[in-house]
GUROTOR-397575 format. One line per 8 residues: their letters; for each residue x, y, z of C-alpha. Coordinates in nm, 4 decimals, always signed. Layout:
BEGIN
A> X,Y,Z  ... $
// end
This chain:
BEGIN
XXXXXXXX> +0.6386,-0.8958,-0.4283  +0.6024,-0.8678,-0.0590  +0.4254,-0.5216,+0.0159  +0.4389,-0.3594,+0.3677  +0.1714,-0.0481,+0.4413  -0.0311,+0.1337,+0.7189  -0.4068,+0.0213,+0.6203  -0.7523,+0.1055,+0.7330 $
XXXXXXXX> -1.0219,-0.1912,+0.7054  -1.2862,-0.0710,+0.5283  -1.5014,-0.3675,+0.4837  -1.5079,-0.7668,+0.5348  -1.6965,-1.0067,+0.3512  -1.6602,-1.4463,+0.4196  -1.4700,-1.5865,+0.2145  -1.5161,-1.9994,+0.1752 $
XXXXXXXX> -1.5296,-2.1634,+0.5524  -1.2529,-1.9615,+0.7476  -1.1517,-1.6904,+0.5954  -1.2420,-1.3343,+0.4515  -1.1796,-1.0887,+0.2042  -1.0757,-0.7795,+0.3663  -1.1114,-0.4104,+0.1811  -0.8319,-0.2041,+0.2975 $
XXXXXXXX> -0.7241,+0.1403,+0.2603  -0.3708,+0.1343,+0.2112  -0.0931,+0.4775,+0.2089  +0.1130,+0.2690,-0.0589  -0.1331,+0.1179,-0.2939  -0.4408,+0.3185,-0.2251  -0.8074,+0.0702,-0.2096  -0.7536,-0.3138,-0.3167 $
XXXXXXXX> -0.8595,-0.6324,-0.1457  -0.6778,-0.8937,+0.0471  -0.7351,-1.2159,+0.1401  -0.7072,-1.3276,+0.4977  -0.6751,-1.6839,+0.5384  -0.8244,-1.8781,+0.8908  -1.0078,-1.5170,+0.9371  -1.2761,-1.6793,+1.1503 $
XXXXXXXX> -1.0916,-1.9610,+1.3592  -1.0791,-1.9216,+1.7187  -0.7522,-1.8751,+1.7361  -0.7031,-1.6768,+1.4340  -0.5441,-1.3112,+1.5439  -0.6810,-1.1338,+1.3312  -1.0465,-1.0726,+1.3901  -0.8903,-0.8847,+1.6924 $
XXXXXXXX> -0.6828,-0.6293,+1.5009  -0.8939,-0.6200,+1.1463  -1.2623,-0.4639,+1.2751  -1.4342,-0.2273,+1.0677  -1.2195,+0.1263,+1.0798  -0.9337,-0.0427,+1.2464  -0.5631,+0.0736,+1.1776  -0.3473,-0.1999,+1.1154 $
XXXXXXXX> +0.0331,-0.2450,+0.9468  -0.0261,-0.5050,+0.6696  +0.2230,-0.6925,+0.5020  +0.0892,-0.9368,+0.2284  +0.2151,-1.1086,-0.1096  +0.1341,-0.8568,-0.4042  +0.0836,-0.8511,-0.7612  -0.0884,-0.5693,-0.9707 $
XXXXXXXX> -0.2474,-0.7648,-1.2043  -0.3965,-0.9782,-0.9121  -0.7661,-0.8199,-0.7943  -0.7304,-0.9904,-0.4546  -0.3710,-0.9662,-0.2646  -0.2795,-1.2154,-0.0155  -0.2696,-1.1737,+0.3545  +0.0723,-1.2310,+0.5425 $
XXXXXXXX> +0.0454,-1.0665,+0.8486  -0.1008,-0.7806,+1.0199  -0.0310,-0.5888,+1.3518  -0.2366,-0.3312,+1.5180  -0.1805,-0.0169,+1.3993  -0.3765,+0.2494,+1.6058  -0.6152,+0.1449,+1.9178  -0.9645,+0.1831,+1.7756 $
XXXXXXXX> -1.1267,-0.0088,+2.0578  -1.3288,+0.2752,+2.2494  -1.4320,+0.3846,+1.9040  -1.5784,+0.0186,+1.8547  -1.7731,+0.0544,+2.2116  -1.9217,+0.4250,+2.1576  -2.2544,+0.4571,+1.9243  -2.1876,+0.8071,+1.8745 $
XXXXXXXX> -1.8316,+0.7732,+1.7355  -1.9016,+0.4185,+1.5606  -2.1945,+0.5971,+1.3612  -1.9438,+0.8548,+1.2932  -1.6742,+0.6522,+1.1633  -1.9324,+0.4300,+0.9326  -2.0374,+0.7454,+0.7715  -1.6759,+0.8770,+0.7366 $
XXXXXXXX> -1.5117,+0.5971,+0.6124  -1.7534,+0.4919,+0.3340  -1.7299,+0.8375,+0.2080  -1.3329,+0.7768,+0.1770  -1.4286,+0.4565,+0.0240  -1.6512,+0.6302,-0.2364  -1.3285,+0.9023,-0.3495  -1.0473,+0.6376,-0.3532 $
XXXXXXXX> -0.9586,+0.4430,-0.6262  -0.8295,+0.1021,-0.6375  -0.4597,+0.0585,-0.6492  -0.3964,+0.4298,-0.6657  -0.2105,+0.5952,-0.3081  -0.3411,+0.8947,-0.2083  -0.1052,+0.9666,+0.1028  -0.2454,+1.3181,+0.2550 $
XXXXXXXX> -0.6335,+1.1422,+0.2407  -0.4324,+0.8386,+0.4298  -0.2625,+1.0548,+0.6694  -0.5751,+1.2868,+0.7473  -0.8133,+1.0046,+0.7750  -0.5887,+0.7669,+1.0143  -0.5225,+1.0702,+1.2157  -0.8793,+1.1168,+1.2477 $
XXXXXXXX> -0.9423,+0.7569,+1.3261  -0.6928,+0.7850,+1.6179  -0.8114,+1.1381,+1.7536  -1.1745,+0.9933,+1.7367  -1.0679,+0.6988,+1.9735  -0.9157,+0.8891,+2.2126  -1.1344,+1.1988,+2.2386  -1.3546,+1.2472,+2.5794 $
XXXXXXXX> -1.4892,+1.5231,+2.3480  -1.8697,+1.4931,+2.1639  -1.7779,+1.4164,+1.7472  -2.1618,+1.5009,+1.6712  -2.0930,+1.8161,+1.5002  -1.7810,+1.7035,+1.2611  -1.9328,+1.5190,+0.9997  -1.9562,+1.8423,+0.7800 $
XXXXXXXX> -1.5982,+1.9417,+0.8776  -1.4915,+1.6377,+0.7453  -1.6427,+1.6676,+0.4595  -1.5076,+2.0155,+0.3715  -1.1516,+1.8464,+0.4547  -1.1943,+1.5682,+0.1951  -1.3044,+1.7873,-0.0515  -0.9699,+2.0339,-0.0181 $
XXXXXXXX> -0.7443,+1.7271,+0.0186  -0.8731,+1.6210,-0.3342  -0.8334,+1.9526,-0.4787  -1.2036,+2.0579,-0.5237  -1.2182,+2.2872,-0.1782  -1.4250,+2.5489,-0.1148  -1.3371,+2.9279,-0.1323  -1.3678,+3.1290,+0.1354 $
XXXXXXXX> -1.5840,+3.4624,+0.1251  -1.3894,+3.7370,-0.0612  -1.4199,+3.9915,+0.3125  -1.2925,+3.6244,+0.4629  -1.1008,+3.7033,+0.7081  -1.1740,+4.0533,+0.8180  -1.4809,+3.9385,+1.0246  -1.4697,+3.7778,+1.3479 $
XXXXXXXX> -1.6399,+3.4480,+1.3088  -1.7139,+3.3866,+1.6560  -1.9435,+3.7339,+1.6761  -2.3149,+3.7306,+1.6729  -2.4882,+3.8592,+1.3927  -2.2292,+3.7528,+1.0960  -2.3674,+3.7653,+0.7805  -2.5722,+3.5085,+0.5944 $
XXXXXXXX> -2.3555,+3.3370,+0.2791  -2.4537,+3.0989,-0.0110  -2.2848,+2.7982,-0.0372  -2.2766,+2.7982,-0.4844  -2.2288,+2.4634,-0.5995  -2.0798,+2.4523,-0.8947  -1.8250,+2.7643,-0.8250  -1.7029,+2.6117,-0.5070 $
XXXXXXXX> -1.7841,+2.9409,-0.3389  -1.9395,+3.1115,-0.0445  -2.0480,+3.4405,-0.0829  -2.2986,+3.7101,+0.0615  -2.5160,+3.6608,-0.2978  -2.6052,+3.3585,-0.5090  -2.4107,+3.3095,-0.8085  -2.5922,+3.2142,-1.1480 $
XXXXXXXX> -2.5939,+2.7919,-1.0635  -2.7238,+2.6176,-0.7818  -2.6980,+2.7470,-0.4765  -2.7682,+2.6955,-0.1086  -2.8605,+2.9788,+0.1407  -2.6818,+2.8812,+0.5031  -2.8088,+2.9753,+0.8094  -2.6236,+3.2165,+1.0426 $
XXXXXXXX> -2.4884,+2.9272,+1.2095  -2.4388,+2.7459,+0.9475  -2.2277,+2.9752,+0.7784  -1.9911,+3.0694,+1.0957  -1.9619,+2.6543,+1.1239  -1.8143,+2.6343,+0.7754  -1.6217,+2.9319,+0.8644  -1.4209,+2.7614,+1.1296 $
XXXXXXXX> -1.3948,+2.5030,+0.9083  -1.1825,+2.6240,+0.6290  -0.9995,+2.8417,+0.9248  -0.8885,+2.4603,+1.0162  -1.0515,+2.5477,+1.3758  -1.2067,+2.1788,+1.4680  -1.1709,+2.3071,+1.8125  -1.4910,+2.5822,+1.7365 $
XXXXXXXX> -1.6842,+2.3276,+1.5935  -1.6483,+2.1102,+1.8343  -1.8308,+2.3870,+2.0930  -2.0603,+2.5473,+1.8299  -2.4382,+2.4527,+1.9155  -2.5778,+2.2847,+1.6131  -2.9393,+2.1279,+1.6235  -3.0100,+1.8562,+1.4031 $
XXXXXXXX> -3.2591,+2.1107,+1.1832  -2.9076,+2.3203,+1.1210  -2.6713,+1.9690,+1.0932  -2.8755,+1.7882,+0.8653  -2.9308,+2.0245,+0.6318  -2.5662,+2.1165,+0.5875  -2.4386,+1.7470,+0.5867  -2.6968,+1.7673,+0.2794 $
XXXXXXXX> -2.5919,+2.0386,+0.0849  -2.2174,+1.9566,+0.1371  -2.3322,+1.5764,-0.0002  -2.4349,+1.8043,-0.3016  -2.1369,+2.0019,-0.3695  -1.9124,+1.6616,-0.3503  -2.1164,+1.4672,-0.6027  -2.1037,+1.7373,-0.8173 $
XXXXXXXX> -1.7525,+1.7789,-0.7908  -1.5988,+1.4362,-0.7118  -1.6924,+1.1271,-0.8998  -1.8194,+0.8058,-0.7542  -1.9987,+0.9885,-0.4478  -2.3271,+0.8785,-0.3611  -2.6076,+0.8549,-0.1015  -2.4218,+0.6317,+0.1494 $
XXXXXXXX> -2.6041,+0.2950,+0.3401  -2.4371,+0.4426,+0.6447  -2.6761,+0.7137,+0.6761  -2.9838,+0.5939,+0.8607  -2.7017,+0.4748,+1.1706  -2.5282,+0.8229,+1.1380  -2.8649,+1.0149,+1.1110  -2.9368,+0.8730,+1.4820 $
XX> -2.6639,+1.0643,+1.6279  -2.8202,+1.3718,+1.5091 $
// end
């Protein structure tokens, strides 16, 4: 069967003297493997369109009992090139995307995680804005797109977020919760700022995080704790390689 889908490159590996096998995130078939033949000759097309996090539209020769597809053709998708060029957002997008490579699952479509994630990919490469802070939002994003989301405080919304002085919550692990008190499992106490950040997250306000001041002794911690609550929750989510290039952005 000839299969046509939008696809993210997650990761690239040789493959004999030419070629490679490509990892792709796909909106049709979810995670699987494909097999790009003359990868690596000069005048091969494709090592211009198939970098790591690029967005392509990938049409290749499929079989499900087949662990490796093969490559027919591929066009560029969504520009990722001033992602490629910028440390900041490259770091961003290695950390990102091997987190969606952690929840997926081979051969199985998950179209919202797609959608959200190529969406981010393109809004990354065209921002003139900083991405520093959103590592956290994205991680309370994945977590609600796979149904494991966190609950908002029960006085959530009645407060004005972007006050001084808001209250101090606990982010409880195993609940899914914040609250103004730990609950009776594992549970992180968030810093003022901290707390109004994940705030604006679940409000779906990027846009606050975006101009929220977040040191790295307030960033780091939470990218932590939210690690935490997804390997509790999600299986297959792990310490990722990524970190010691994303942890330089910090």
């Amino acid at each position: 069967m000839l299969a046509e889908t939008p696809a993210i490159v997650l990761k690239a590996v040789d493959f004999k003297e030419s070629s490679k096998i490509i990892t792709l995130f796909t909106r049709e078939l979810g995670r699987l493997g494909v097999l790009v033949r003359g990868f690596k000759k000069s005048k091969s097309k494709y090592a211009g369109i198939m970098a790591f996090g690029s967005v392509i539209d990938a049409t290749f020769y499929y079989k499900d009992s087949r662990g490796v597809q093969t490559m027919k053709d591929a066009e560029s998708r969504v520009s990722t090139v001033r992602t490629q060029g910028d440390f900041t957002k490259l770091a961003l997008s290695m950390a990102f995307l091997e987190l969606i490579s952690q929840v997926i699952q081979d051969q199985e479509p998950n179209e919202e995680l797609y959608d959200f994630t190529e969406k981010f990919l393109k809004w990354l490469s065209e921002t003139e804005a900083n991405p520093r802070n959103l590592f956290p939002y994205l991680q309370v994003r994945v977590a609600e797109i796979l149904g494991v989301g966190l609950q908002p405080p029960e006085a959530w919304p009645d407060f004005s977020i972007r006050t001084a002085g808001l209250q101090v919550l606990y982010l409880n692990i195993l609940s899914g919760s914040l609250s103004d008190v730990p609950d009776d499992g594992l549970s992180f106490k968030l810093s003022e700022q901290q707390s109004r950040y994940l705030l604006f997250a679940l409000s779906g306000k990027s846009s606050g995080i975006l101009n929220l001041e977040m040191p790295v002794q307030e960033l780091k911690p939470l990218v932590y704790h939210l690690d935490v609550y997804l390997k509790h929750h999600i299986e297959g989510v792990r310490d990722r390689k990524s970190d010691s290039i994303f942890e330089q952005i910090l």
